[in-house]
Backbone as a ProteinNet text record, in pm:
[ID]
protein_1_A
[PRIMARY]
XXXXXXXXXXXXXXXXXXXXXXXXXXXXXXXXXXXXXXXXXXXXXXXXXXXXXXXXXXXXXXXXXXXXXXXXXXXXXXXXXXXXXXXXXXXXXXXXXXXXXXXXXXXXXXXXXXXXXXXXXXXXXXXXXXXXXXXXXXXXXXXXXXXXXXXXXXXXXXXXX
[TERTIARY]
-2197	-2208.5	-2356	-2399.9	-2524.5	-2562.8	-2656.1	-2655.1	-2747	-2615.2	-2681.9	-2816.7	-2929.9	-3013.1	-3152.6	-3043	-3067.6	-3036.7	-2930.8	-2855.4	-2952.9	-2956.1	-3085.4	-3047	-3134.1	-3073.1	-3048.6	-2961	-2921.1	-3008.7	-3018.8	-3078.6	-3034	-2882	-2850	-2930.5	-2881.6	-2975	-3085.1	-3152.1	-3320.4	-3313.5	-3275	-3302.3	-3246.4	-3124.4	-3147.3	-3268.1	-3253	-3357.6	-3517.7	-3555.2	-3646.3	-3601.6	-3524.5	-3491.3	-3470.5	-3402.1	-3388.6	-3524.1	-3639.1	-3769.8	-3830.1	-3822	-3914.6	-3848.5	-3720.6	-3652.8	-3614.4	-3611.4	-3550.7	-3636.7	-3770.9	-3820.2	-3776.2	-3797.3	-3801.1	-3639.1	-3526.9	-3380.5	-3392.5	-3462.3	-3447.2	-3483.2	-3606.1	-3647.7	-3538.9	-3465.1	-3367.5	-3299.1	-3206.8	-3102.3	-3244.6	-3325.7	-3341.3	-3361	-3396.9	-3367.2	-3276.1	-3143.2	-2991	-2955.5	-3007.5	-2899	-3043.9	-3147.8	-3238.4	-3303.4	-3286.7	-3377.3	-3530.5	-3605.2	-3788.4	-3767.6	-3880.2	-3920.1	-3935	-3926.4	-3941.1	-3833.8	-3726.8	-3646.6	-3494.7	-3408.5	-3377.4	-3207.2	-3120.9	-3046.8	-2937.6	-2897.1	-2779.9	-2833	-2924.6	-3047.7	-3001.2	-3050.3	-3074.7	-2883.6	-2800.8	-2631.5	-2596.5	-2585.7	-2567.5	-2644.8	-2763.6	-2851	-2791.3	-2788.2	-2705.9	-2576.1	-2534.9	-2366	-2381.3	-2465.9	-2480.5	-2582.2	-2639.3	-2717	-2591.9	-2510.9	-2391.4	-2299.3	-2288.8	-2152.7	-2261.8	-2392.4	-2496.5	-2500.3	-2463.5	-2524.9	-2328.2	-2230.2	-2142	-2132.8	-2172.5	-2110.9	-2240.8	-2323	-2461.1	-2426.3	-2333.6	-2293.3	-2226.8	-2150.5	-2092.8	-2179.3	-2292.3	-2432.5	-2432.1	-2438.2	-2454.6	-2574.6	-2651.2	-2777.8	-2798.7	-2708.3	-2694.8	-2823.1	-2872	-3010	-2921.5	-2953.7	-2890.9	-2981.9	-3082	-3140.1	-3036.5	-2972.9	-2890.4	-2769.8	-2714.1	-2594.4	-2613.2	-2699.7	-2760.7	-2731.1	-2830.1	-2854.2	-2710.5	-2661.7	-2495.4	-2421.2	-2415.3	-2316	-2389	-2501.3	-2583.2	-2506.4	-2548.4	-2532.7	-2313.8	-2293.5	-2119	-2105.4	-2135.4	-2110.4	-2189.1	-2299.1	-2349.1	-2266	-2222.3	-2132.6	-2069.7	-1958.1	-1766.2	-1805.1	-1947.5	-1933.4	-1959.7	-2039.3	-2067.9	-1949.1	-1860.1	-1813.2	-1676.1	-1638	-1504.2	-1506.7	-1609.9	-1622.9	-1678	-1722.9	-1802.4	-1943.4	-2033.4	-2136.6	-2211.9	-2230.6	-2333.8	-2392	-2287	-2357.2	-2438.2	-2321.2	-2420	-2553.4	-2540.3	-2666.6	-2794.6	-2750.8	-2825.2	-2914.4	-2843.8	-2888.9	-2979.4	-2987	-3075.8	-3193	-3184.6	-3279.5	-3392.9	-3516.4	-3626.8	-3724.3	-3619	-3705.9	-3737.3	-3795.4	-3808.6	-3668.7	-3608.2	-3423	-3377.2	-3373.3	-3309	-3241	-3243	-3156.8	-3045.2	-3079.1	-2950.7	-2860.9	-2765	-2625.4	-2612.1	-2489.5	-2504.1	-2498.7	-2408.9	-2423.1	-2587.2	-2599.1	-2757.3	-2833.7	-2823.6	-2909.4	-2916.4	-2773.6	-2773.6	-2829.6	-2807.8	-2859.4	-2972.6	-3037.8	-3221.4	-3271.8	-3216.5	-3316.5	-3276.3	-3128.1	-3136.2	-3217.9	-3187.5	-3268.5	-3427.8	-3441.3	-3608.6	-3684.7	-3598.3	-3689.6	-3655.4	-3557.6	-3493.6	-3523.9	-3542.3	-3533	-3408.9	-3357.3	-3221.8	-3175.5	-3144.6	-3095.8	-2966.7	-2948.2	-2798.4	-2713.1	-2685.3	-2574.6	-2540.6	-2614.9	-2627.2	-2582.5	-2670.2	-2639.2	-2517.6	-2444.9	-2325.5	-2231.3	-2236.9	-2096.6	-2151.2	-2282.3	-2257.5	-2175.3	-2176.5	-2130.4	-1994.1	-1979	-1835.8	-1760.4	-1885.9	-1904.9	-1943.5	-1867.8	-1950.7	-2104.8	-2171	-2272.6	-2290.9	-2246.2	-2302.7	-2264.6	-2233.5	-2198	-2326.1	-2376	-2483.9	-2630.8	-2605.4	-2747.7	-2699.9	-2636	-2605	-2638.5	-2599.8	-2664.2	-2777.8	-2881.1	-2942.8	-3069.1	-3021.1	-3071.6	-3098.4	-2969.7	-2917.7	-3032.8	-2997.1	-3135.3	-3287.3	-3289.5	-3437.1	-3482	-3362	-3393.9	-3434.2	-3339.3	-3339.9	-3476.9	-3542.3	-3632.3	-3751.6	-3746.7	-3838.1	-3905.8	-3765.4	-3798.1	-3842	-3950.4	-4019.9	-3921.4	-3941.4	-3818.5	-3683.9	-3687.2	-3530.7	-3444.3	-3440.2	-3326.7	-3260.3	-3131.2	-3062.9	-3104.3	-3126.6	-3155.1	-3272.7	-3401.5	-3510.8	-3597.5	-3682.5	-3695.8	-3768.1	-3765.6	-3824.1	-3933.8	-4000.8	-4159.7	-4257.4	-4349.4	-4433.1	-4486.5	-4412	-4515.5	-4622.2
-2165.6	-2139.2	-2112.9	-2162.6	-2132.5	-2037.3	-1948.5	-1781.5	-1852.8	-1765.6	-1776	-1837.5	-1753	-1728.5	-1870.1	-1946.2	-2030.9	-2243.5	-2156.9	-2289.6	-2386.3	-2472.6	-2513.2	-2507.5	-2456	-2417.8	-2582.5	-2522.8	-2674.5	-2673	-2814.9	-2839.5	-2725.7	-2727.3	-2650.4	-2496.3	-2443	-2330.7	-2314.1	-2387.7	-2427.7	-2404.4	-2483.6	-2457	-2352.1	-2285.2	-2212.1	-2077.8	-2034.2	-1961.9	-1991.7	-2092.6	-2155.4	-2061.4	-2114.9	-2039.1	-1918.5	-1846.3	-1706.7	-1659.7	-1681	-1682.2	-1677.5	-1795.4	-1780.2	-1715.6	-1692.6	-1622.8	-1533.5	-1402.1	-1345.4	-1190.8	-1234.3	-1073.5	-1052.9	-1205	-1163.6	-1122	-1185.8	-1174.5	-1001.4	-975.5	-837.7	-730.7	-759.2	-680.9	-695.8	-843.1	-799.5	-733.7	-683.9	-626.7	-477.6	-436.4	-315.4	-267.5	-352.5	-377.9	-304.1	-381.5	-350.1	-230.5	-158.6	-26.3	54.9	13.6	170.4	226.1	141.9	229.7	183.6	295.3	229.5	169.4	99.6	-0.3	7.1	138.3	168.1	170.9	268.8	272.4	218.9	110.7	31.5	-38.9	47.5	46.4	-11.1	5.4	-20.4	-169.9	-213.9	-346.3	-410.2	-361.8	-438.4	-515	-409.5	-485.2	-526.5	-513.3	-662.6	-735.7	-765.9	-891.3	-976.5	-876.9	-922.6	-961.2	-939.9	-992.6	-1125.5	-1147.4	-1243.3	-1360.4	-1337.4	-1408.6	-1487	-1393.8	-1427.2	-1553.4	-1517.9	-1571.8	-1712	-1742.3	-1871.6	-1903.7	-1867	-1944.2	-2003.9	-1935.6	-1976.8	-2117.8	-2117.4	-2220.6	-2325.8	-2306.1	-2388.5	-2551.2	-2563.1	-2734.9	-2775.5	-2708.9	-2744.8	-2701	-2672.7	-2652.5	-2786.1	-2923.7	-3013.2	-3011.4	-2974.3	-3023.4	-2893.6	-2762.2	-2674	-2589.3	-2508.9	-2423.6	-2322.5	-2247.4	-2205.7	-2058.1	-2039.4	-1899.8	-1900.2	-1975.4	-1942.2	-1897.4	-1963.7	-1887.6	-1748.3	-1770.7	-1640.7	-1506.5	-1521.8	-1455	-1431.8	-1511.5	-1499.8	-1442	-1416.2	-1354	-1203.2	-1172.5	-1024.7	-974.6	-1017.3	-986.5	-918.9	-997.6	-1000.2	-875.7	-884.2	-786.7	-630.8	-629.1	-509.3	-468.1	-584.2	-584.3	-499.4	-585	-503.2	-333.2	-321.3	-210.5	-133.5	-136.2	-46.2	-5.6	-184.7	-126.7	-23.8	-124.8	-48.8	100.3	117.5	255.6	386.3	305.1	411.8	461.3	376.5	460.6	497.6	456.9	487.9	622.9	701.7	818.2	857.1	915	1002.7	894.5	781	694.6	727.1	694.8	704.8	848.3	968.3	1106.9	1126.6	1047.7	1046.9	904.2	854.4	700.7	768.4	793.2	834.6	707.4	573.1	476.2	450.7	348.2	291.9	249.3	208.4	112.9	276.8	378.6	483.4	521.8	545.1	583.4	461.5	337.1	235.9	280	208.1	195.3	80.1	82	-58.5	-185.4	-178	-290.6	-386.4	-271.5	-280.3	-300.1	-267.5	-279.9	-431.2	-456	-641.2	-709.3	-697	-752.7	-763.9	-683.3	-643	-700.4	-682.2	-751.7	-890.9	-947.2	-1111.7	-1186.2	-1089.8	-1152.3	-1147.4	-1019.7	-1043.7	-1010.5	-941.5	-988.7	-1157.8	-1175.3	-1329.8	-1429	-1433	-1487.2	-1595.8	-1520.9	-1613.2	-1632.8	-1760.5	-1768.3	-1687.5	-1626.3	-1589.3	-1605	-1744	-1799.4	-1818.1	-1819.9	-1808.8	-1688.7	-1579.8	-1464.1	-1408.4	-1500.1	-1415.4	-1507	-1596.6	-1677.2	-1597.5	-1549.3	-1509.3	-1346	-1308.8	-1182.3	-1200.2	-1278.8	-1314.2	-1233.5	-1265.3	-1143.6	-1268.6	-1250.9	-1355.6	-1334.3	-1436.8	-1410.7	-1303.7	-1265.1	-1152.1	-1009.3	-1024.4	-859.4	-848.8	-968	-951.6	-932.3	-976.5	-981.6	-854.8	-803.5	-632.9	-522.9	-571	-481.1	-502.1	-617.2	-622.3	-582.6	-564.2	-517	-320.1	-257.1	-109	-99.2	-146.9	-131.8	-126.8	-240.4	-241	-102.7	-61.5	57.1	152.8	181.3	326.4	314.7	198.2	229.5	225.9	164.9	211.3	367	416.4	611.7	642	755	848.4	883	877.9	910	826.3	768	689.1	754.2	902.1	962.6	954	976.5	886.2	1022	1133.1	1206	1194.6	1141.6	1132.1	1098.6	1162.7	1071.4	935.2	836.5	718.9	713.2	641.8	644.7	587.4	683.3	631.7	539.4	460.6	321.2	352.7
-4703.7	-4561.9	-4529.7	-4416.3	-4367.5	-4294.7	-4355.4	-4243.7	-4109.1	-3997.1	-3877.7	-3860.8	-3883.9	-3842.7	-3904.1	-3941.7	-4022.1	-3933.5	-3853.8	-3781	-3685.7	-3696.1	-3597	-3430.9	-3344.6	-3186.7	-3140.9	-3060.5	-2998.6	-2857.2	-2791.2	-2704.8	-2562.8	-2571.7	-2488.6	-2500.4	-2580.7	-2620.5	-2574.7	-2637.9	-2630.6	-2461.4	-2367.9	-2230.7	-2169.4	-2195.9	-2147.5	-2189.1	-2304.1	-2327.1	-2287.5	-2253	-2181.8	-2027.4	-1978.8	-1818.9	-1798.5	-1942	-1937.3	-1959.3	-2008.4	-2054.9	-1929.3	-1887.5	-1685.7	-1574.4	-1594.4	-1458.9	-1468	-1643.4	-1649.5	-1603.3	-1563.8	-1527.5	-1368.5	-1301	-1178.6	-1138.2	-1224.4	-1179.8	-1235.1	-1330.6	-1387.8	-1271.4	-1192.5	-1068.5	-952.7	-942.5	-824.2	-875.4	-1014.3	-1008.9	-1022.2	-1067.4	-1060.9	-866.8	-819.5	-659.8	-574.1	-648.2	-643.3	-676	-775.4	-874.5	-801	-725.3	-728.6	-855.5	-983.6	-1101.1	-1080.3	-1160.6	-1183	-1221.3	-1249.8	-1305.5	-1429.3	-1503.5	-1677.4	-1720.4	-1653.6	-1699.4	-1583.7	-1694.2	-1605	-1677	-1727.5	-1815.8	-1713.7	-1618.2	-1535.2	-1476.1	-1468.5	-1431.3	-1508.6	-1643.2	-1733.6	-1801.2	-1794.2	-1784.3	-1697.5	-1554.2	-1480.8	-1534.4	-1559.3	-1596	-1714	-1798.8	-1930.1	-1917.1	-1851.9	-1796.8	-1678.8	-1655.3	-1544.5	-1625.2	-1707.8	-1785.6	-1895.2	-1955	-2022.4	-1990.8	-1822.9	-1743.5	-1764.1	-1741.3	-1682.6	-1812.5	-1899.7	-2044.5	-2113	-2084.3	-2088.6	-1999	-1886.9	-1785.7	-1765.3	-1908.1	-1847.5	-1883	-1946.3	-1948.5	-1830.8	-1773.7	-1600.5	-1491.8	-1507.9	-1396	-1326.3	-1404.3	-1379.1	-1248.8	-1251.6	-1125.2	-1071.8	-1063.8	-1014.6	-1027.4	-942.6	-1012	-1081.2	-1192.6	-1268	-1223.8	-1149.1	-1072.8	-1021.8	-926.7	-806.5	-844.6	-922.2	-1019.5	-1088.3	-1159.2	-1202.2	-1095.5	-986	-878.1	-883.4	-788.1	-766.7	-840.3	-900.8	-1036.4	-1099.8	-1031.6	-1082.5	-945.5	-776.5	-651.9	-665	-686.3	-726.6	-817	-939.3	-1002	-979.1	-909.1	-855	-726	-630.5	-537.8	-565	-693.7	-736.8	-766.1	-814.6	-925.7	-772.3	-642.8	-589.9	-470.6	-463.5	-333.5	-401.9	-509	-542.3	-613.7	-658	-761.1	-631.8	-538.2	-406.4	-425.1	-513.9	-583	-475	-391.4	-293.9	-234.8	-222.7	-201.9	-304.8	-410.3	-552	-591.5	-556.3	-648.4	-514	-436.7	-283.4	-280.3	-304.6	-337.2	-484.7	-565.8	-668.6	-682.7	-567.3	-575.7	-428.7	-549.5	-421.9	-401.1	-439.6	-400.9	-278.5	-226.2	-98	-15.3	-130.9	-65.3	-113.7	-138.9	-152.8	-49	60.4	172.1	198	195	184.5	161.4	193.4	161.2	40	-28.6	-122.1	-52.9	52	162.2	195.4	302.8	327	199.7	123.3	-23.8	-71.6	-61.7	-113.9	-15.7	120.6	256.5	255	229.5	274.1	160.2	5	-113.7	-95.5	-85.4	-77.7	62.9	182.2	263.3	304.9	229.4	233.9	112	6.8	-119.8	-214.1	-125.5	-205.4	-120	39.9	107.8	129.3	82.7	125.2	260.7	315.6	441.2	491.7	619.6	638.4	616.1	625.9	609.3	452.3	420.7	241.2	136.4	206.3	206.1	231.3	327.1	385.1	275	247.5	135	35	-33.9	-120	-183.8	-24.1	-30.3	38.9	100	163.6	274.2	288.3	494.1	597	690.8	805.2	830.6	887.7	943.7	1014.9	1107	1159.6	1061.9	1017.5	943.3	844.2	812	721.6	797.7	931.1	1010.7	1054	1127.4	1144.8	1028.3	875.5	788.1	723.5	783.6	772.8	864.7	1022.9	1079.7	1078.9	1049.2	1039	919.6	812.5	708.2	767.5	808.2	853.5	957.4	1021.1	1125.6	1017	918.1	892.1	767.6	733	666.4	736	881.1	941.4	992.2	978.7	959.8	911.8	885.2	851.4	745.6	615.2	528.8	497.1	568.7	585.8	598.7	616.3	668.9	807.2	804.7	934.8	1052.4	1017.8	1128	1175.6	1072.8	1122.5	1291.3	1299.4	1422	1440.3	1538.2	1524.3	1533.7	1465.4	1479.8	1543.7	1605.5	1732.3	1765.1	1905	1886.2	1995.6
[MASK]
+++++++++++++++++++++++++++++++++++++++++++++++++++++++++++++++++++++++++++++++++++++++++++++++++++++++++++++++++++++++++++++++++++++++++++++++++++++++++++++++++

């Protein structure tokens, strides 16, 4: 038998680790984006990534033409989704994230990084989250208010124009 480490990589392989290689810091910053960790330390980031990197390297022979970022993306956005809407993390994570997206909601959180740290179009944005258009331009707008506050706290007052 031939040890592992020994097997020659297959082409498939070879590319994706090529793609996981060029896309995997910046997909690593949206999910730290998503969960609110620094940038050092980044453990809840770093397993969606690894689980969404997993799902793209399983399904990278049926990509067929597909960008395999966009899948990627899609499948970190989803699984940060399930974990925040169904578990409720938002408050307790919200109360310990003194980031910039710290006052967000998880909602607003996916809204505001796909549409303006991803630039993803609305309509794009909204299948990927599986909200109509307007529910995503509404939490994307409510975001943009409350980080325009002094603090981002919702009692804050608005700031002087």
């Amino acid at each position: 038998m031939i040890p592992r480490h020994e097997i020659p990589r297959t082409a498939r392989a070879r590319a994706f680790a090529s793609f996981a290689a060029g896309a995997g810091g910046r997909l690593l910053h949206l999910a730290a984006l998503l969960t609110g960790e620094t940038p050092g330390s980044t453990p809840y980031a770093r397993r969606l990534l690894t689980a969404a990197l997993s799902r793209t390297y399983a399904d990278w022979d049926a990509l067929r033409g597909d960008d395999p970022y966009d899948r990627t993306r899609q499948d970190l956005v989803a699984r940060y989704a399930r974990a925040a809407w169904h578990r409720r993390l938002g408050a307790a994570r919200r109360a310990q994230d003194p980031g910039p997206l710290g006052p967000l909601t998880p909602h607003q959180r996916v809204a505001v990084v796909l549409r303006v740290y991803e630039g993803v179009p609305e309509e794009q944005a909204a299948a990927l989250l599986g909200l109509p258009v307007e529910r995503v331009r509404a939490l994307t707008a409510r975001a943009t208010v409350r980080l325009a506050r002094p603090g981002g706290a919702p009692g804050a007052p608005e700031p002087s124009r």
